[in-house]
C-alpha positions in Angstrom: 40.1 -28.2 -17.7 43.7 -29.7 -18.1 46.4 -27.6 -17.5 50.0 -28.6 -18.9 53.2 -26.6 -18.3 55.3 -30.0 -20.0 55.4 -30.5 -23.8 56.2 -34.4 -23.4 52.9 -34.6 -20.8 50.9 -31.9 -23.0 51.5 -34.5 -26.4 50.8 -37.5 -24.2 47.4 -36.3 -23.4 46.6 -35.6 -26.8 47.8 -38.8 -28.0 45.3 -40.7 -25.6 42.5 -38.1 -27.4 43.3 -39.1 -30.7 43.5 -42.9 -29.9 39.6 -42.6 -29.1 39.1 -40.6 -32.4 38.8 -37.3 -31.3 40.0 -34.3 -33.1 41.8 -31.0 -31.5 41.5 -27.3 -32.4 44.0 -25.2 -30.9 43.7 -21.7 -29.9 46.8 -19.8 -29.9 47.3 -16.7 -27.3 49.6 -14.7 -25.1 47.0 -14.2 -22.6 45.2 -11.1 -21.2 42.4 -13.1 -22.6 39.2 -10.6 -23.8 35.7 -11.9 -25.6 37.4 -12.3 -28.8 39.6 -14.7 -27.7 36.5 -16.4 -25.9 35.1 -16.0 -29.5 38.1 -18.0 -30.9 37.6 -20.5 -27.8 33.9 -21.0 -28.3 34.0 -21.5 -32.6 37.0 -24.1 -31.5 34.7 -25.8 -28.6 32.1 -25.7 -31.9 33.9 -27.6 -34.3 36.4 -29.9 -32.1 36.6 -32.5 -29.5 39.3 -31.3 -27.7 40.2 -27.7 -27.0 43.5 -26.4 -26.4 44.2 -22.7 -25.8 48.0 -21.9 -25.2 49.0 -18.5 -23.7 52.7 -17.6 -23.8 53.8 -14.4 -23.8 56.5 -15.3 -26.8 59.6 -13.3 -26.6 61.3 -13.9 -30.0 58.1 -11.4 -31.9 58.4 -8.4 -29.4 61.2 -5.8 -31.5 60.4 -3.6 -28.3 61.7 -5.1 -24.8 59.7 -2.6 -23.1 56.8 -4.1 -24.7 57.4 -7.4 -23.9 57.5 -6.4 -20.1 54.5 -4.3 -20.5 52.5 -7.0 -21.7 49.6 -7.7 -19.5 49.4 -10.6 -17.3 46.3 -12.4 -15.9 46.8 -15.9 -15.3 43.7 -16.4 -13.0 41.6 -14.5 -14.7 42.7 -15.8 -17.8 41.9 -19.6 -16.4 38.4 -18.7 -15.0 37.5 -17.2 -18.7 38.6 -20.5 -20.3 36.7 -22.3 -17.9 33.4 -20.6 -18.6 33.9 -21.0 -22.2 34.3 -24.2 -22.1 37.8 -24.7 -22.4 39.3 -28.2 -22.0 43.0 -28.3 -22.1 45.3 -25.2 -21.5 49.0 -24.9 -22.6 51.0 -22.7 -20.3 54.8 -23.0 -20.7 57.6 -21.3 -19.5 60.2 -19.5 -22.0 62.5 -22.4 -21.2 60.3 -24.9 -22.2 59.9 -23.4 -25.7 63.2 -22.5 -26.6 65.4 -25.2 -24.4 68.7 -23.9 -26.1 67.9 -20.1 -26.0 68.3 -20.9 -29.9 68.1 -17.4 -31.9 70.1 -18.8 -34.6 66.3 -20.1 -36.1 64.5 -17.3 -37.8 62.1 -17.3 -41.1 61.8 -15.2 -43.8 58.4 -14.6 -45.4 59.7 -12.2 -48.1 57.4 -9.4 -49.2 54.5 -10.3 -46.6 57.0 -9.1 -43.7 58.5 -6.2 -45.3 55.3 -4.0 -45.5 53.2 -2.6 -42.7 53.9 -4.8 -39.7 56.7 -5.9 -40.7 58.1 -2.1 -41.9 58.1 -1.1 -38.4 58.2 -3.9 -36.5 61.4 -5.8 -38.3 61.7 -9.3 -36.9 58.2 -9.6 -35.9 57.2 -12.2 -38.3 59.8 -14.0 -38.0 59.5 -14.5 -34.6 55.6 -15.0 -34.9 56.3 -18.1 -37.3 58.9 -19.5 -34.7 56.2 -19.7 -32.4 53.2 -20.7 -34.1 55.2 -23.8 -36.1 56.0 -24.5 -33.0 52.5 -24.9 -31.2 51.5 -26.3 -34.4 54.1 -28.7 -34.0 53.5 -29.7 -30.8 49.9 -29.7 -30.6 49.0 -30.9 -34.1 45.5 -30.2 -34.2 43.0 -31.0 -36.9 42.0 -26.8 -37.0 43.8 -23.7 -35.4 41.3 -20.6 -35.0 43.1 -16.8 -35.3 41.1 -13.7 -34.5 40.8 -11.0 -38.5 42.0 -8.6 -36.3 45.4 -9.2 -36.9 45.0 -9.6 -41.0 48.9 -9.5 -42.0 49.8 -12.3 -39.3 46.9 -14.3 -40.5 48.4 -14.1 -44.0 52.1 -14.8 -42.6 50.3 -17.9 -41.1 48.4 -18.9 -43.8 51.6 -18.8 -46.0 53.9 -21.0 -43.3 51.5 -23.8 -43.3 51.1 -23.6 -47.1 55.0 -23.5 -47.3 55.4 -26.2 -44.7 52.8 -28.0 -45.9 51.2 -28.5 -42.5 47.9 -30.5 -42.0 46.2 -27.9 -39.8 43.4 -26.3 -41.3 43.7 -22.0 -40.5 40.2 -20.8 -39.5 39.7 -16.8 -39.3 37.6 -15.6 -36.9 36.2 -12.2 -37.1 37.1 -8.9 -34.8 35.2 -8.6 -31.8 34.7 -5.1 -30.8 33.7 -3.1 -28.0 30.3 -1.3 -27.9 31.8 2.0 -29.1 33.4 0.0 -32.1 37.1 0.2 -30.7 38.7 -3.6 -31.4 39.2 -5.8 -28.4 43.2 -6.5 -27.6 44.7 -7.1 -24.4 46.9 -3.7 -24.9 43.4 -1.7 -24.6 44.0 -2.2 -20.3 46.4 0.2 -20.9 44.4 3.2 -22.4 43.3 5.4 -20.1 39.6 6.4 -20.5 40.5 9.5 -22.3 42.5 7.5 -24.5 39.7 4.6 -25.6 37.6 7.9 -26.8 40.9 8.8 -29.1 41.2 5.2 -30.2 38.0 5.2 -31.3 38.4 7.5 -34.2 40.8 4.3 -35.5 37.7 2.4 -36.8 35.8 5.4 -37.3 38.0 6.4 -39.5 37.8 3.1 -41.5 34.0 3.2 -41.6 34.3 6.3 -43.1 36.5 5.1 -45.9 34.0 2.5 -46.6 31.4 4.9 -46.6 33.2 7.2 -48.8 33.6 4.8 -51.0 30.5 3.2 -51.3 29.1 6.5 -52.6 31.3 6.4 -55.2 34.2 8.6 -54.0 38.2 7.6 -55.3 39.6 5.2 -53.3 42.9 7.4 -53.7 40.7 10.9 -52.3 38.7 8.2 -49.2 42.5 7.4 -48.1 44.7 10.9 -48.1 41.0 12.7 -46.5 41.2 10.3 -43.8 45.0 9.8 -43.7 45.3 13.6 -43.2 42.4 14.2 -40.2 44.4 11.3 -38.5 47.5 13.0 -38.9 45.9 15.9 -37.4 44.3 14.4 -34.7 46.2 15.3 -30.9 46.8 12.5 -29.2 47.3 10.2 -32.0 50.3 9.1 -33.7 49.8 7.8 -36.9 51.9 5.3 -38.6 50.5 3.8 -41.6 47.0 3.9 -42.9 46.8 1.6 -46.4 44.3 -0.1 -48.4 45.6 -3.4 -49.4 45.0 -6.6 -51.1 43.6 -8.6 -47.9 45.5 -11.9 -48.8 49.1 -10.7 -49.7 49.0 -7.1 -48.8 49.6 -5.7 -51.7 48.7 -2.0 -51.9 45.7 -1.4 -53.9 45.1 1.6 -55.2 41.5 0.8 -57.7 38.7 -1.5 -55.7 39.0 -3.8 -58.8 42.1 -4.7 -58.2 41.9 -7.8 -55.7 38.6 -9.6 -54.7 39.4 -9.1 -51.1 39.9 -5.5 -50.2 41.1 -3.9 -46.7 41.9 -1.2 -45.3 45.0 -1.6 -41.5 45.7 0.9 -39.3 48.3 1.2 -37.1 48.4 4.6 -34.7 50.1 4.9 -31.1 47.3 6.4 -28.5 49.5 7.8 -25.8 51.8 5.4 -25.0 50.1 2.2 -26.5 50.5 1.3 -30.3 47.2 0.0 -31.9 46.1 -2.0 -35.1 43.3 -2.5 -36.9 41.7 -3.2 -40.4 38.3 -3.5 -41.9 37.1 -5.5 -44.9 36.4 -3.1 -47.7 35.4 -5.9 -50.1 35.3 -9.7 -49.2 34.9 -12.4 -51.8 36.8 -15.1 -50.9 
């Protein structure tokens, strides 16, 4: 496995792969790698020549600065993982080599997609997500870039900046891997304690149940304030949004019929860590 710190030497690399016809997919990450970013790693290794996996912990999306130093860190770990999967080129630069200038005068603005969920409580997020990923995009120009379902509202902010921009790369979604007891793999579950992966749990649970709720033909306005309402309830957890939306724009939906793809987010701190989630109520497209 290559391992590039350097844009300039990173793009000359790639430019040798592409003179012998080989196509790139790029796996974007800020590290604390898990099996569903092996997931993303092996659907890349799958359907490309050439895999790249970046992991920069990206400054300009974290609202929180306690966050951002909170974030776990694994580099060795991180490169054995890659390794094993199969891994051929990772990108690891430093803040400096991203943002030369220490430019925050660049920012985007991704109008009602950023102004709901996420982007209600975490104001400047998206923004700083699409600084980041135009700029992997940007510099590693690959054929397909793979992003994990389990973060549904930045796969829509993502799918809507390389419509906008009309970028070349083709967005593949990768479902949510989860852990045995159904709790969704992220890097900020090393910070539960044990005590605190049984809370988290009742995230999903609580989504199955929607589902289940309304599969037997319960409202889908009764499914959401039940569930909202035990959450709300629940020691331990702090809820902060539970919604049923339109899966591509994120559009609240209150009737099933209105959107072919249906989901329900979460978002809930668990002691001290803040969580999200969503399930697929209804997938067409």
């Amino acid at each position: 496995m290559k391992i590039f710190e350097s844009i300039v030497e990173l793009q000359g690399y790639l430019d040798l792969q592409r003179s012998k016809g080989k196509s790139i997919g790029l796996v974007p990450t800020m590290g604390a790698l898990h099996a569903g970013h092996i997931q993303l790693i092996e659907e890349s290794v799958g359907r490309s020549d050439v895999t790249v996996c970046s992991i920069f912990v990206n400054p300009t999306q974290f609202n929180n600065p306690e966050d951002l130093l909170k974030y776990p860190k694994q580099l060795d770990e991180d490169k054995q993982m890659l390794l094993d999967a199969g891994c051929d080129v990772l990108f690891v630069p430093f803040v400096q080599e991203m943002y030369p200038d220490n430019n925050k005068s660049l920012s985007f603005n991704f109008g009602f997609l950023e102004t709901v969920l996420e982007g209600a409580f975490r104001p400047g997020h998206f923004s700083g997500v699409g600084i980041v990923v135009s700029k992997l995009l940007n510099i590693v120009q690959p054929e397909l870039a793979f992003f994990g379902q389990k973060d549904l509202q930045q796969l829509a902010i993502i799918k809507k900046l390389v419509n906008d921009l009309n970028v070349r790369t083709k967005i593949i979604a990768v479902p949510t891997i989860r852990e045995s007891s159904g709790l969704a793999m992220s890097s900020r579950n090393q910070r539960l304690s044990e005590e605190e992966k049984e809370l988290a749990v009742r995230l999903s649970q609580t989504m199955e149940k929607i589902k289940l709720l309304i599969d037997s033909g319960t409202s889908l306005l009764e499914a959401v304030t039940v569930s909202r309402k035990k959450l709300l309830h629940t020691r331990g957890i702090q809820l902060e949004y539970l919604e049923v939306v339109n899966s591509d724009t994120m559009v609240e939906v209150k009737e099933m019929s209105e959107a072919k793809n249906v989901s329900v987010c979460i978002a809930a701190h668990v002691g001290n860590v803040r969580l999200i989630d969503n399930l697929y109520l209804k997938q067409k497209g």
